[in-house]
LOMARGU-309167 format. One record per residue: residue number from 1; residue in three letters; x, y, z of N, C-alpha, C in turn. Coordinates in pm, whole numbers. Atoms other than C-alpha are relative to their C-alpha. Example, Ala and Ser with C-alpha at 12.3 -4.5 7.8 and 13.67 -1.06 7.14 Angstrom:
! LOMARGU-309167
SITE   nr  rest    n_px    n_py    n_pz   ca_px   ca_py   ca_pz    c_px    c_py    c_pz
SITE    1   ALA      89    -119       0    1230    -450     780      90     120       0
SITE    2   SER     -82    -119      -6    1367    -106     714     -77     109      73
***
This chain:
! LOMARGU-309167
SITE   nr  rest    n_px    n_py    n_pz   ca_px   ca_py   ca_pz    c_px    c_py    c_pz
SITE    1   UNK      90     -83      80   -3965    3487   -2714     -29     -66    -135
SITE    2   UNK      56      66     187   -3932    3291   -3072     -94     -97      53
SITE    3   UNK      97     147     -13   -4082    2962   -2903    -158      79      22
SITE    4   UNK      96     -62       7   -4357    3209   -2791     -65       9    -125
SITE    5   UNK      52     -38     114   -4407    3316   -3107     -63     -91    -132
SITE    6   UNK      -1     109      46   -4372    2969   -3265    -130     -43      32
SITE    7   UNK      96      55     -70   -4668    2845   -3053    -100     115     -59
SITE    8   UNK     105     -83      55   -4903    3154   -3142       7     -52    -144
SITE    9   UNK      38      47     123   -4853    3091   -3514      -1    -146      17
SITE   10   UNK      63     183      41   -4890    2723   -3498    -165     -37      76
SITE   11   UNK     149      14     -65   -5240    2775   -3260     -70     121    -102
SITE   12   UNK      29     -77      61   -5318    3080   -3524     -37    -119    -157
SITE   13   UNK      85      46      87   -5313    2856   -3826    -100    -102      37
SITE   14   UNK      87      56     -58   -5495    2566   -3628    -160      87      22
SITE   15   UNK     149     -25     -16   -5783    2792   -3564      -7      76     -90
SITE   16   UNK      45      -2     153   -5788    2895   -3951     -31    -110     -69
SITE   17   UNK      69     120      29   -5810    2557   -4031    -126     -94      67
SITE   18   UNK      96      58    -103   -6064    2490   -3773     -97      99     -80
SITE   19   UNK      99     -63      59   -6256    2768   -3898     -39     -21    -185
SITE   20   UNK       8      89     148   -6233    2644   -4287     -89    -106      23
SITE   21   UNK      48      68      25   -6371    2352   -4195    -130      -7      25
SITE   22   UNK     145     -73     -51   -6688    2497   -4007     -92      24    -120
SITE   23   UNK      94     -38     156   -6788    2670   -4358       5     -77     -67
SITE   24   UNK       3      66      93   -6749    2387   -4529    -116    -115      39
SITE   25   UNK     154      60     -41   -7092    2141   -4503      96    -185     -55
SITE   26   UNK    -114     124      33   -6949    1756   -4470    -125     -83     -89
SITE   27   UNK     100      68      88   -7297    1640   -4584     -79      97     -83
SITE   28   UNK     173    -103      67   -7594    1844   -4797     -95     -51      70
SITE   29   UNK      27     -38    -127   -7793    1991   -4598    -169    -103     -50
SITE   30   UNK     169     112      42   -8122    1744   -4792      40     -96      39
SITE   31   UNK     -35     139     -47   -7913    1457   -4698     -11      20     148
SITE   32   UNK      12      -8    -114   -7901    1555   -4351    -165      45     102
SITE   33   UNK     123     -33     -15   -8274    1654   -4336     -88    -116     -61
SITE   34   UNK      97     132     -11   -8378    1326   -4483      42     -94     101
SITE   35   UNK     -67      79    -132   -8142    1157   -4205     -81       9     115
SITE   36   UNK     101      -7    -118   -8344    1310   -3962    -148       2     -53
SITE   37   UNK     158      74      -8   -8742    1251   -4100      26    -163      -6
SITE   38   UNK     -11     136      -7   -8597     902   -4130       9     -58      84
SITE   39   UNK     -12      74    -170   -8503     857   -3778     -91      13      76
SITE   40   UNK     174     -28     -78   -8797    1035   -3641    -141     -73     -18
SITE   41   UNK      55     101      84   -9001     826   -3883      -6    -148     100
SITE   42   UNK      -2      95     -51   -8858     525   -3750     -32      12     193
SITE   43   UNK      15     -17    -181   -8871     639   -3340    -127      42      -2
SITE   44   UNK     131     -94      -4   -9246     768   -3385     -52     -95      72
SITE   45   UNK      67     120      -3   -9379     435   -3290      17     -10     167
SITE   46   UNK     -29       5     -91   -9201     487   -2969     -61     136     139
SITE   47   UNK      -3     -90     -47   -9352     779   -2849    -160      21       5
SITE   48   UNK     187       8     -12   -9761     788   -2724     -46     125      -5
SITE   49   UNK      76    -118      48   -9812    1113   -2831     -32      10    -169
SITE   50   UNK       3     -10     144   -9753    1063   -3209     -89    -169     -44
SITE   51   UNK     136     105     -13   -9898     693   -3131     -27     -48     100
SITE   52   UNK      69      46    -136  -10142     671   -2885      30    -160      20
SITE   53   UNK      11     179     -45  -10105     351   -2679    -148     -38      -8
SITE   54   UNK     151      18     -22  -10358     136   -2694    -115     -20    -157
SITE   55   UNK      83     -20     124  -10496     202   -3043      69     -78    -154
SITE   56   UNK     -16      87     129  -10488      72   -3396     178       5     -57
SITE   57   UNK    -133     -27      21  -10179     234   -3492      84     -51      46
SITE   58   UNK     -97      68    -126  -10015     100   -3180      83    -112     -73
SITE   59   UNK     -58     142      65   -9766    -177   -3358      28    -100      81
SITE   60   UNK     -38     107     -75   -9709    -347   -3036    -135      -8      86
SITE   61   UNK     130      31    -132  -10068    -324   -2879      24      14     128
SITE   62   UNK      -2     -22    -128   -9985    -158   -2548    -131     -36      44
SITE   63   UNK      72     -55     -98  -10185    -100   -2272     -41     119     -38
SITE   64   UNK      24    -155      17  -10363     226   -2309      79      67     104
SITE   65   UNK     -88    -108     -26  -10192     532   -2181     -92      35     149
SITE   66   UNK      95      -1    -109  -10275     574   -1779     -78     119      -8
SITE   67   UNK      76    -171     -76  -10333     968   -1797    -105      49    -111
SITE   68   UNK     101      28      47  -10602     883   -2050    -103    -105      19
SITE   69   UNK     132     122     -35  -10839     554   -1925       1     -10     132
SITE   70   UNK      31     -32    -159  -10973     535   -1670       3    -153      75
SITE   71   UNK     -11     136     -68  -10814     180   -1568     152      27     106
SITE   72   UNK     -95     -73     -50  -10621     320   -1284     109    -116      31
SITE   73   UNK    -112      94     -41  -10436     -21   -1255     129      21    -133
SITE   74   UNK     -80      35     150  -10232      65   -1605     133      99      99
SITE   75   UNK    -144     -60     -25  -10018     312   -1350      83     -64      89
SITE   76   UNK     -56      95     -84   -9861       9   -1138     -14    -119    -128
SITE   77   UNK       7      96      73   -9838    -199   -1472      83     -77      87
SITE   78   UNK     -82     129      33   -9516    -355   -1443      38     -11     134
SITE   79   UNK     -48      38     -91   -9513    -346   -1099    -104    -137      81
SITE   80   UNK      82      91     -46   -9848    -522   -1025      28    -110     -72
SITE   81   UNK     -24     139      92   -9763    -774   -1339     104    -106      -2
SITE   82   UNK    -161      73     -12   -9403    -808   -1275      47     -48    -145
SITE   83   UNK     -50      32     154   -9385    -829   -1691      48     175     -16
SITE   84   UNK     -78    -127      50   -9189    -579   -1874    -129      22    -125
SITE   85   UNK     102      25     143   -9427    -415   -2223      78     -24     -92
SITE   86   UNK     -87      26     136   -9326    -510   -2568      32     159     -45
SITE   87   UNK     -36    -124      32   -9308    -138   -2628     188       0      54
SITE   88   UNK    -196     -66    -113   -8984     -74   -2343      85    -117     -59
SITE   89   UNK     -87      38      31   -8850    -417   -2456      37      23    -159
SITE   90   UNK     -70     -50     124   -8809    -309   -2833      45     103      -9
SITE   91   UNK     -65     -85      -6   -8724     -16   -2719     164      -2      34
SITE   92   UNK     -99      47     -55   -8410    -188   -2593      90     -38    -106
SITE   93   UNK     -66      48     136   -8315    -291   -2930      11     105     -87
SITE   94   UNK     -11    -120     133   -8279      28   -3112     114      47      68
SITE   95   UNK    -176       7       6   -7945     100   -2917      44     -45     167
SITE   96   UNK     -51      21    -137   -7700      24   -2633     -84      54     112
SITE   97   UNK      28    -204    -106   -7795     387   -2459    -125     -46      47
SITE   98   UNK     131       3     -77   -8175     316   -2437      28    -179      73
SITE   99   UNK      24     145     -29   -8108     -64   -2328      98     105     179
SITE  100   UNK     -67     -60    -142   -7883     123   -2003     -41     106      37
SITE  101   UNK      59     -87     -79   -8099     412   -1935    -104     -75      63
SITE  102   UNK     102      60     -75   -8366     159   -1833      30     -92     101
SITE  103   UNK     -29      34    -115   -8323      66   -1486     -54    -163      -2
SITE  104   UNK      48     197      30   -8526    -309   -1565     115     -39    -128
SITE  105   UNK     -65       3     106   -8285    -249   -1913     139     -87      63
SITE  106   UNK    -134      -7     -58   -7951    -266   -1683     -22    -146      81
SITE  107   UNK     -15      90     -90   -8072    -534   -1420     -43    -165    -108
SITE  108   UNK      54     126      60   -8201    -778   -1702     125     -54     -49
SITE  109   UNK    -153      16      55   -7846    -739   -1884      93     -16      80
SITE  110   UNK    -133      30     -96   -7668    -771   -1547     -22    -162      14
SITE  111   UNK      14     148     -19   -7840   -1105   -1509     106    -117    -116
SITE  112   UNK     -73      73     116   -7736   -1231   -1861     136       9      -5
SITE  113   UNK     -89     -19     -61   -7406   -1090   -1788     100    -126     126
SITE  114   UNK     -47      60    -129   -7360   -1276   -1474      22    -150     -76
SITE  115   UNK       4     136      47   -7457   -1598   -1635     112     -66    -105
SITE  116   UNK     -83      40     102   -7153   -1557   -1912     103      29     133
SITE  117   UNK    -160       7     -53   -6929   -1504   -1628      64     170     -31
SITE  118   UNK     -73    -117      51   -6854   -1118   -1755     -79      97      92
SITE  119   UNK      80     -96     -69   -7097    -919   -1498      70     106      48
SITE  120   UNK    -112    -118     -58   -6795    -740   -1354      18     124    -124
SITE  121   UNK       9    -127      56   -6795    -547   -1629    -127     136     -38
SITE  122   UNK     109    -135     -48   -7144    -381   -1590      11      58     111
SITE  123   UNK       9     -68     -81   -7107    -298   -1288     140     105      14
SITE  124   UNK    -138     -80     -55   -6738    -147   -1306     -90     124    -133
SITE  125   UNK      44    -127      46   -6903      80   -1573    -114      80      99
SITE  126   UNK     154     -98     -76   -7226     162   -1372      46      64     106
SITE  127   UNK    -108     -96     -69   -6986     292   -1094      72      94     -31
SITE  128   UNK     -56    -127      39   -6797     485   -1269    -104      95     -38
SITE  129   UNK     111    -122      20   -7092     694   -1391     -56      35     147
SITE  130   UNK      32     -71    -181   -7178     729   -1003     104      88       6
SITE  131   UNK     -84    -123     -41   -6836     867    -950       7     120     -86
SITE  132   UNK      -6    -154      47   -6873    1118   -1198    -129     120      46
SITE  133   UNK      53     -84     -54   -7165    1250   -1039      -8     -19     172
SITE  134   UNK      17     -29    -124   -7118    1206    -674      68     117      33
SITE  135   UNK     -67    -145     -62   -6998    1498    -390     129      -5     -13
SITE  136   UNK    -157       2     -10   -6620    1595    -390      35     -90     132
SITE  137   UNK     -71      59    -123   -6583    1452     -51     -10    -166     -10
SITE  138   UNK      22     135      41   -6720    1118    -197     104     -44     -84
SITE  139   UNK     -97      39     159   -6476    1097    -515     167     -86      89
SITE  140   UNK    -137     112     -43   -6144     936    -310     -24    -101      41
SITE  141   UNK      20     116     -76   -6350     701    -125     -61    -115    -116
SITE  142   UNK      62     113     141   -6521     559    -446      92     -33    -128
SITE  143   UNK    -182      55     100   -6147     583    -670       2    -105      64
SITE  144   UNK     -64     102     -86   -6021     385    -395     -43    -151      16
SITE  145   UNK      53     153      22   -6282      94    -393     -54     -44    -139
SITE  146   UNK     -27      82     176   -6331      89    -781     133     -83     -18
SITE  147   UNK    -124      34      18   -5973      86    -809      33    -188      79
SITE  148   UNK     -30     111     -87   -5976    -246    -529     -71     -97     -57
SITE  149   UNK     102      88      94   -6253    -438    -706      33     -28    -127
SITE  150   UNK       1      13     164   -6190    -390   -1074     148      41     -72
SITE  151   UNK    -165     -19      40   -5852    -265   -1140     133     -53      61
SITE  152   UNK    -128      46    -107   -5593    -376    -887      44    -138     -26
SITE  153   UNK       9      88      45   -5410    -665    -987     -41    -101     103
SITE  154   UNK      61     119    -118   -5570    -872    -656    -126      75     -33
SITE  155   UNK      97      -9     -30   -5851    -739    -719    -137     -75     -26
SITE  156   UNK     108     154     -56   -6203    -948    -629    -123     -23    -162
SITE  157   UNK      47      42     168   -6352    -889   -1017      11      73     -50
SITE  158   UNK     -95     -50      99   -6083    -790   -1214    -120       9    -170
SITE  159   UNK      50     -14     139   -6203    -649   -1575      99      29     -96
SITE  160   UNK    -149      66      80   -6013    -687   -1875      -7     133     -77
SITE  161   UNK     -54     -94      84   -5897    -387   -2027     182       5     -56
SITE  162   UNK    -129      52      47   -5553    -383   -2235      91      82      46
SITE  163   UNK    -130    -106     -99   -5211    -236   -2142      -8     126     -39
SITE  164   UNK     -11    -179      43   -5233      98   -2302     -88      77      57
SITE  165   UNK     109     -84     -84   -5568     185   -2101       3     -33     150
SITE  166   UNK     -34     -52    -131   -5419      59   -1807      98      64      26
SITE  167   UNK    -100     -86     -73   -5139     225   -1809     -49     159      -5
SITE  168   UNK      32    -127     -14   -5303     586   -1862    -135     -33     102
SITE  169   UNK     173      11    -151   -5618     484   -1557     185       5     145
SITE  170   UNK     -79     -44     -98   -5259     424   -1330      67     133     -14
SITE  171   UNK     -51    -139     -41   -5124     766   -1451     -98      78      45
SITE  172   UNK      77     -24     -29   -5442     904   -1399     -36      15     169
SITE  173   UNK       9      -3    -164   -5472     775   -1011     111      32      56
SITE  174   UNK     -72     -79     -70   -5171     956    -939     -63     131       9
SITE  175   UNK      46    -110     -37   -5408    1233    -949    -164     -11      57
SITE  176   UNK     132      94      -6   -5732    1067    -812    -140     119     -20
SITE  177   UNK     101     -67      58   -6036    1234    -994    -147     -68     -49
SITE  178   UNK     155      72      65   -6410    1179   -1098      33     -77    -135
SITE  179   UNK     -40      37     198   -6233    1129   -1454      82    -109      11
SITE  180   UNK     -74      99      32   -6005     873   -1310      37    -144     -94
SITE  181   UNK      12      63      -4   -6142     597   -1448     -64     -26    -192
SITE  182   UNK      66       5     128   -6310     705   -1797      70     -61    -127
SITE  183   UNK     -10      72      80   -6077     546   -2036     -23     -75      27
SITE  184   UNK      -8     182     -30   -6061     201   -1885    -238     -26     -51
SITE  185   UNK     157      62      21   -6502     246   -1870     -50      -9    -138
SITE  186   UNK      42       4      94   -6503     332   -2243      49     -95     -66
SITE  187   UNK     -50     115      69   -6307      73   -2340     -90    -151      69
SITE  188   UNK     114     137    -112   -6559    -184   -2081    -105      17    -138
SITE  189   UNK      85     -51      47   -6834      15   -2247       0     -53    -243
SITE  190   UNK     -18      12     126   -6716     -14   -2630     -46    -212     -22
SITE  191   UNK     -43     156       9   -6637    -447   -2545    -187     -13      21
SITE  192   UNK     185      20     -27   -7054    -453   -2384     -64      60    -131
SITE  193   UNK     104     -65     150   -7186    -253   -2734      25     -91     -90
SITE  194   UNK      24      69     147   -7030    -461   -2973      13    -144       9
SITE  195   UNK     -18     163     -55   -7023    -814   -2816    -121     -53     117
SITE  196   UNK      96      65    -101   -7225    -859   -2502    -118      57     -86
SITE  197   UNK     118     -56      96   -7539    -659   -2654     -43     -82     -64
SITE  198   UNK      36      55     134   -7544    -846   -2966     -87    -122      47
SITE  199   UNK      53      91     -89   -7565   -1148   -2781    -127     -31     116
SITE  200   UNK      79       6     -80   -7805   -1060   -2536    -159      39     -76
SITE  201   UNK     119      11      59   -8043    -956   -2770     -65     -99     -70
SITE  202   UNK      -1     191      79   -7990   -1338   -2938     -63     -66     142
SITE  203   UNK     -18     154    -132   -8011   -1486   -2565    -152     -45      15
SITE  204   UNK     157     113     -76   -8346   -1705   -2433     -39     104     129
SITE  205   UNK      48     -89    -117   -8372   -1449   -2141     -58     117    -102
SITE  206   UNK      81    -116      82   -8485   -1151   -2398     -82     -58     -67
SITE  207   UNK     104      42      82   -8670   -1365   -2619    -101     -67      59
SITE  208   UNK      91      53     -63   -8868   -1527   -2338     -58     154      61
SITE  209   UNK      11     -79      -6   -8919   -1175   -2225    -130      52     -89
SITE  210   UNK      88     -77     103   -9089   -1063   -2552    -118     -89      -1
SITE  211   UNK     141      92       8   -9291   -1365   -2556    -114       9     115
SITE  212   UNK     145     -84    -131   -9481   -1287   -2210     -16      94      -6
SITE  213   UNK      64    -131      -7   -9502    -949   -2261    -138      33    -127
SITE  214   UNK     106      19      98   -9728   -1048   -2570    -107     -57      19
SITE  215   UNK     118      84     -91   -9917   -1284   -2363    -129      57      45
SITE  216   UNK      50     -74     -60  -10004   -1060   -2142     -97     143     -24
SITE  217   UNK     122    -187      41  -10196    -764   -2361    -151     -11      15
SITE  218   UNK     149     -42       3  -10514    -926   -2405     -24       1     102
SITE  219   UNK       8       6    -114  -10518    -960   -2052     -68     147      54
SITE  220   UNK      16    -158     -41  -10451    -587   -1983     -54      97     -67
SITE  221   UNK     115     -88      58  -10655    -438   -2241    -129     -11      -9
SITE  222   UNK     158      45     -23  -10974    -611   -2103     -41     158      91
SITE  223   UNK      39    -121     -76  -11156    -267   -1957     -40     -67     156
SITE  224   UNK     -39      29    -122  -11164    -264   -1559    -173      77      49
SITE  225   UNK      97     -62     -49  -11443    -146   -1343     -26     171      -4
SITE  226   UNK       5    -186     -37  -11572     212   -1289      65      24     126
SITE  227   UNK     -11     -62    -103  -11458     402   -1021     -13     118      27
SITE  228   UNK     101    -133     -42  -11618     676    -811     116     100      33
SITE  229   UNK    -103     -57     -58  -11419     976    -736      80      25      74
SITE  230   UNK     -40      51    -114  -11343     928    -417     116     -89      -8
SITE  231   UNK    -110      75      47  -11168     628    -528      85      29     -27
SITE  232   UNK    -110       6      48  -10986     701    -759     120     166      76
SITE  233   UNK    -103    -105     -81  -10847    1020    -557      91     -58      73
SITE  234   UNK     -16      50     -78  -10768     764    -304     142     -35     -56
SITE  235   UNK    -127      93      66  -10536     522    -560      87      92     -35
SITE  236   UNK     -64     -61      58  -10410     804    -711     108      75      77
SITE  237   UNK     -48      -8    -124  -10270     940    -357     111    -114      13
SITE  238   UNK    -144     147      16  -10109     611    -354      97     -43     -87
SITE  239   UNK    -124      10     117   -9952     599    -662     137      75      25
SITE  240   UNK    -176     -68     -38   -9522     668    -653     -19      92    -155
SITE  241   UNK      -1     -55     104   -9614     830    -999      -1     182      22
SITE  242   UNK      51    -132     -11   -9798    1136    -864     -37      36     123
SITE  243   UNK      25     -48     -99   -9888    1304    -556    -153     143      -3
SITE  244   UNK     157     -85      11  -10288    1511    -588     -67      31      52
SITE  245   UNK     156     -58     -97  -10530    1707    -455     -96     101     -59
SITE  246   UNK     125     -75      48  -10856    1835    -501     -44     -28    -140
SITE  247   UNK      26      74      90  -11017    1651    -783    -148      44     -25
SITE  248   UNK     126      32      62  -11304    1783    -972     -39     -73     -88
SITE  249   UNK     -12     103     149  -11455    1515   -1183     -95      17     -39
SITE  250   UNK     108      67     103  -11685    1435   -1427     -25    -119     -10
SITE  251   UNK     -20     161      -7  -11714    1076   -1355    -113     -54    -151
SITE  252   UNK      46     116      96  -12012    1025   -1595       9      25    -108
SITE  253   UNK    -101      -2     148  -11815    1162   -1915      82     -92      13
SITE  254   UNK    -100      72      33  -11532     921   -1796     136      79      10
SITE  255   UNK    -133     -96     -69  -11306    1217   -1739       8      74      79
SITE  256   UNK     -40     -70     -96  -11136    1429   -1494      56     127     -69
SITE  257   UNK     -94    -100       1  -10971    1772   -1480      20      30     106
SITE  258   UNK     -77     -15    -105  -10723    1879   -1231     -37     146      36
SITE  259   UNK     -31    -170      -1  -10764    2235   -1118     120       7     128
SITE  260   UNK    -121     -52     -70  -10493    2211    -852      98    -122      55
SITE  261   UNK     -92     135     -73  -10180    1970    -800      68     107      76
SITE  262   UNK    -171     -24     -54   -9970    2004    -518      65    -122      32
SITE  263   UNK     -88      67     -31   -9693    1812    -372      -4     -50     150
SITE  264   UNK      57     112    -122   -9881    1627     -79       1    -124      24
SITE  265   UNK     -31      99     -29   -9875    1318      80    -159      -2      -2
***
């Protein structure tokens, strides 16, 4: 009964001091309101609603914006060009996060990766974020071959994490979980932000990158033919972007309005 009691008052003042610190403001609240027009400020550039692609403002001279011109090749850019835009690759440089939400972001950095000899460690992170969202019936079978690949001391591309994060990933797989694996990836994850990154944004593979994607604008901002409605219903059918039907247009304004999408082939 005392230890009981011991434990309530020691979780009683803890959440008085938790609550103290709530009312107390760590910054002013103008400093934290110029923090954010400053960041928004700086990310505006990134975003084709605040600047249209395509236009003066534009600082990197996109392509115009597909679901405004009527150059229906701008919605298969980078697949018909096989170039990345200078937009997505500077977008890559404002942090880790956006350089690994972009699926061309991840495979460009696995390359450079590979080439230092350290690739095992993108991929032992990019797995682990699978196992935290795959099915329960999936989660032992994907411990089991992380664990064989990247952790195990035979294993076929070992990653280097230090003794204190392997020894809590082996206490850990005595209980084999989606979470098994999350220190060892933040400690992968921390070594790729403040080392590989840096580097890769220095390397000849990103900077040859930026340089064709600059090449390539006046190219793609030369205007394209007309096309009749028909047409473009046709391409637009084909596009992996969107799926449409029933297209009234205005062809000789240059624009369209939709009055009905569905989810057709």
């Amino acid at each position: 009964l005392r230890r009981c009691t011991q434990v309530q008052d020691t979780l009683k003042l803890e959440i008085n001091q938790l609550n103290n610190r709530l009312s107390k403001n760590v910054l002013r609240t103008s400093k934290v309101v110029e923090n954010y027009l400053a960041y928004h400020e700086h990310r505006r550039v990134f975003d084709p609603f605040l600047t249209p692609l395509g236009t003066v403002s534009d600082p990197f001279q996109s392509q115009p914006n597909p679901w405004i011109s009527d150059t229906v090749d701008f919605w298969q850019h980078d697949k018909i060009t096989g170039d990345i835009s200078t937009r997505r690759l500077k977008l890559w440089e404002e942090c880790f996060e956006e350089l690994l939400a972009d699926m061309l972001g991840r495979e460009t950095l696995q390359k450079f990766l590979d080439k230092e000899y350290s690739g095992e460690n993108l991929r032992f992170w990019w797995e682990v974020q699978k196992l935290r969202k795959c099915s329960c019936r999936m989660v032992p079978v994907l411990v089991t071959e992380i664990y064989n690949e990247f952790i195990d001391t035979n294993a076929t591309s070992p990653v280097n994490v230090d003794c204190k994060v392997m020894e809590i990933t082996e206490e850990n797989l005595k209980n084999p979980n989606r979470w098994s694996f999350d220190e060892a990836a933040d400690h992968i994850f921390c070594l790729m932000k403040n080392d590989s990154y840096q580097r890769f944004l220095r390397s000849d593979i990103y900077k040859d990158l930026l340089i064709q994607s600059k090449k390539k604008v006046s190219c793609l901002r030369n205007p394209a033919p007309a096309y009749s409605a028909c047409s473009l219903v046709h391409i637009l059918h084909a596009s992996d972007f969107i799926r449409w039907a029933d297209y009234p247009c205005n062809i000789a304004s240059g624009h369209f309005m939709c009055a009905k999408v569905e989810g057709q082939r």
